[in-house]
C-alpha positions in Angstrom: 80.9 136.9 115.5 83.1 135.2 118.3 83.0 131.4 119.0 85.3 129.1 120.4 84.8 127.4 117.1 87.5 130.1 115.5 90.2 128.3 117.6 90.2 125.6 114.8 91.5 127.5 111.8 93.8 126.0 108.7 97.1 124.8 109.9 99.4 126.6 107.5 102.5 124.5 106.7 105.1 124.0 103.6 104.9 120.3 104.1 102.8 118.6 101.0 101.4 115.8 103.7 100.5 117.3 107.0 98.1 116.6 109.9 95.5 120.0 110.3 94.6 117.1 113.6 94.4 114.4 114.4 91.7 113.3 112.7 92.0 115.4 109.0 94.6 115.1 106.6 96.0 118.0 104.4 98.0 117.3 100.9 99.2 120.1 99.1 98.8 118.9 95.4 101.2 120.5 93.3 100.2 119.6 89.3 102.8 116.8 88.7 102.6 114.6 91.9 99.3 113.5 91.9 98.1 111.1 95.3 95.4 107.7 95.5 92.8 108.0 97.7 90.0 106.6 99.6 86.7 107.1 97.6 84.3 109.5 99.3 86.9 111.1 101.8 87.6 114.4 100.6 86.2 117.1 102.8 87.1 120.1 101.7 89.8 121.6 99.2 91.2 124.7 97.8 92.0 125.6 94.4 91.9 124.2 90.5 91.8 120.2 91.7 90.0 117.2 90.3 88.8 113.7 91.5 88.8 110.9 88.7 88.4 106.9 90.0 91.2 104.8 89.7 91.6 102.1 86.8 91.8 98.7 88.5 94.1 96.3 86.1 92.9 92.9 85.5 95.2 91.4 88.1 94.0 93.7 90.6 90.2 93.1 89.8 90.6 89.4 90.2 92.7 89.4 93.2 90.1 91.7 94.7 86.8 89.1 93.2 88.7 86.1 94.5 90.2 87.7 98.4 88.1 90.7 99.4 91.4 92.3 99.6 91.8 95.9 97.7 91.5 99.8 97.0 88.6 101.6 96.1 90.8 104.6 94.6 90.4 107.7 93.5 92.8 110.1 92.2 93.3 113.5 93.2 95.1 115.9 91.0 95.7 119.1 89.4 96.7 122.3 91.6 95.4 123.4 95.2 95.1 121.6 98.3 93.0 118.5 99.7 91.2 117.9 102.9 90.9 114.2 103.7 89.1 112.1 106.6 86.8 109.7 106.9 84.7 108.6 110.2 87.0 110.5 112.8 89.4 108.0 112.6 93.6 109.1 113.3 95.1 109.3 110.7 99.0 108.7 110.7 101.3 109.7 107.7 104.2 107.3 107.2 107.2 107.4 105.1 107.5 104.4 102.6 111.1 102.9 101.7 112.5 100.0 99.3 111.3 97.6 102.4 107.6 98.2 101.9 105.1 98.1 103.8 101.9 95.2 104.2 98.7 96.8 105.3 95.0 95.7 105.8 93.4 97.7 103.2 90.4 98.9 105.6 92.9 101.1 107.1 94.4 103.2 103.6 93.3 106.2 103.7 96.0 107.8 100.9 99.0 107.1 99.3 101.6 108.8 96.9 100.2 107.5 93.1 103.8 106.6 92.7 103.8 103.4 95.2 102.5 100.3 94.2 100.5 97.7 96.0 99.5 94.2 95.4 97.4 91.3 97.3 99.7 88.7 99.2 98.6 86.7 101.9 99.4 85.0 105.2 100.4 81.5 106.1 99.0 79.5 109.3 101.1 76.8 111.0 97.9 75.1 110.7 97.9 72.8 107.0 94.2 73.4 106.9 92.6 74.9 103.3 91.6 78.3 104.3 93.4 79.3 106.9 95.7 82.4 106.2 94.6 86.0 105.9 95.1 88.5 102.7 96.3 91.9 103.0 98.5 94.3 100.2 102.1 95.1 100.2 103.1 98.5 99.7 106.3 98.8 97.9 108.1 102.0 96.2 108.7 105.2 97.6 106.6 107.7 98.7 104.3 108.0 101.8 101.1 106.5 102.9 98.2 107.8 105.2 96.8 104.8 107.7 93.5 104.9 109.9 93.7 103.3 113.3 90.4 103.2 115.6 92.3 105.2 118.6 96.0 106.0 119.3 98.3 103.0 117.7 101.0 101.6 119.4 104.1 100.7 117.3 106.3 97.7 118.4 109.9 97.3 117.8 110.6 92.8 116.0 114.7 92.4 116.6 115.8 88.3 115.8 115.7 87.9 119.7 112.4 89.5 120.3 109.6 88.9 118.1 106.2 89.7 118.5 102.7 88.3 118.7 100.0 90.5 117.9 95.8 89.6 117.4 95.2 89.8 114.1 91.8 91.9 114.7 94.1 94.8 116.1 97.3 94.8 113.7 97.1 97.6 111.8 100.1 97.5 109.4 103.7 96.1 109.6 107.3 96.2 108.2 107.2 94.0 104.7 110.6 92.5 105.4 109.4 90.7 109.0 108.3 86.3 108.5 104.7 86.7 109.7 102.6 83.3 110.6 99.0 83.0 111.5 98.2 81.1 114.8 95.6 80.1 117.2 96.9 79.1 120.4 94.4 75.9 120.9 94.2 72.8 119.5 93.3 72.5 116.1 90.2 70.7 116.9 89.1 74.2 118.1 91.4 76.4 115.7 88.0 78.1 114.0 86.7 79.0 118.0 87.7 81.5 120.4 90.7 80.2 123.0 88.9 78.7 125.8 86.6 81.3 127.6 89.7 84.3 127.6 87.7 85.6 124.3 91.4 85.4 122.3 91.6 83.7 118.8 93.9 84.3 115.7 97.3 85.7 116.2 100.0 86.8 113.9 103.3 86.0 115.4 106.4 88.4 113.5 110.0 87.7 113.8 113.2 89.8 112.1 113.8 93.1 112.5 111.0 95.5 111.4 107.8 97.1 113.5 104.5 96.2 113.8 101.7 98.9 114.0 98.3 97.7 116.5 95.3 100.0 117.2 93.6 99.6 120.7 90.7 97.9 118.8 89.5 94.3 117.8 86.6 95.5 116.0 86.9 96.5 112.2 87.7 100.1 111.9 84.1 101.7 110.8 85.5 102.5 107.1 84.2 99.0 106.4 81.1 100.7 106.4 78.9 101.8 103.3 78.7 105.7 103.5 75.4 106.8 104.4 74.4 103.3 106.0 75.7 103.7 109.7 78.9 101.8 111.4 78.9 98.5 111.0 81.0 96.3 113.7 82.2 92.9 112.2 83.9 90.3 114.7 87.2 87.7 114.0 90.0 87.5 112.4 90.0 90.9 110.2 88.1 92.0 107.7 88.3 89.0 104.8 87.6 85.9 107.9 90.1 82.9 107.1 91.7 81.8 104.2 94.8 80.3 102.7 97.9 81.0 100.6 101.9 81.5 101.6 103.2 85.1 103.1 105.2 87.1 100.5 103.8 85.1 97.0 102.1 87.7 95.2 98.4 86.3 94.9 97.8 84.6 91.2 
């Protein structure tokens, strides 16, 4: 049998995390080091490995009830190797450090089991209850897979240049940066799109760090259900608007 097809074979590689493309993830699971991931996005794997949901603490089932914000887990372990993707989105494998990492959790796609994440949430130079946005810090050390809808684009913060990204496109960004929620309008109009140019929420990030944006505003189709079609959700994120300090762990 000859097809084309036969061009895509297993990428072989001693590296536990590696991309087979752009679009599928490969973790090499070893017995001891077992890895979180997204429910429902194993496609394939090799050898003696098994797939248990993730206990969710108290803090982290309340955090979720109260924000929206949070992980539905499930850990992959044992021996073998583990395909992983989940509506052709690109998947990018990053290297967590003692900084951390904060992430909208709609784009986690795996994670080492030994980082830990909690709900924290953004402030808004606007004093008006429930403005601010929830999202999870990633802290530890270990690495993380992300989703983007297309190819990211990863920005450089420095003191003297910060950045201002929509806050429908930012993906992920360096824990360590300040990070404010803004609308540039008057806050009259602070819940409506600015003007007729179709912009609205931005977060603005100064210190020195990166900040991770996809080249989409719309939610990244893993908000979907599996099995019920894509669903496309407009403004400000996944969890809307809402209000609590950047860096306080939500209580």
């Amino acid at each position: 049998m000859q097809s084309p097809i036969f061009a895509y074979n297993e990428q072989q590689t001693q590296d536990r995390w590696s991309l087979q493309n752009k679009q599928m993830l490969r973790v090499a699971l070893e017995g001891h080091d077992d890895i979180l991931a997204r429910k429902g996005t194993m496609v394939a794997y090799q050898g003696l490995v098994e797939f248990d949901a993730e206990y969710q603490s108290n803090d982290q089932a309340r955090a979720r009830a109260h924000t929206g914000e949070g992980l539905d887990l499930m850990r992959c372990h044992g021996q073998g190797t583990v395909y992983l993707a989940n509506l052709k989105q690109h998947i990018h494998v990053m290297e967590v450090e003692q900084d951390g990492l904060t992430v909208d959790s709609s784009y986690v796609l795996a994670m080492d089991s030994s980082l830990h994440h909690e709900v924290v949430a953004v402030d808004s130079m606007y004093g008006i209850s429930g403005s601010g946005k929830y999202q999870l810090n990633i802290t530890g050390r270990g690495r993380v897979a992300l989703m983007t809808s297309g190819m990211p684009l990863l920005l450089q913060v420095t003191p003297d240049k910060y950045v201002n990204c929509d806050a429908d496109a930012i993906v992920a960004w360096s824990t360590s940066l300040r990070v404010q929620m803004q609308a540039q309008t008057h806050s009259s109009g602070v819940w409506r799109r600015r003007g007729s140019t179709g912009e609205g929420w931005e977060l603005s990030f100064m210190g020195t760090g990166f900040a991770l944006v996809q080249p989409s505003e719309l939610l990244p189709p893993q908000g979907a259900q599996i099995g019920s079609g894509l669903a496309a959700q407009y403004g400000m994120g996944q969890q809307g608007a809402r209000g609590q300090n950047q860096g306080n762990v939500w209580s």
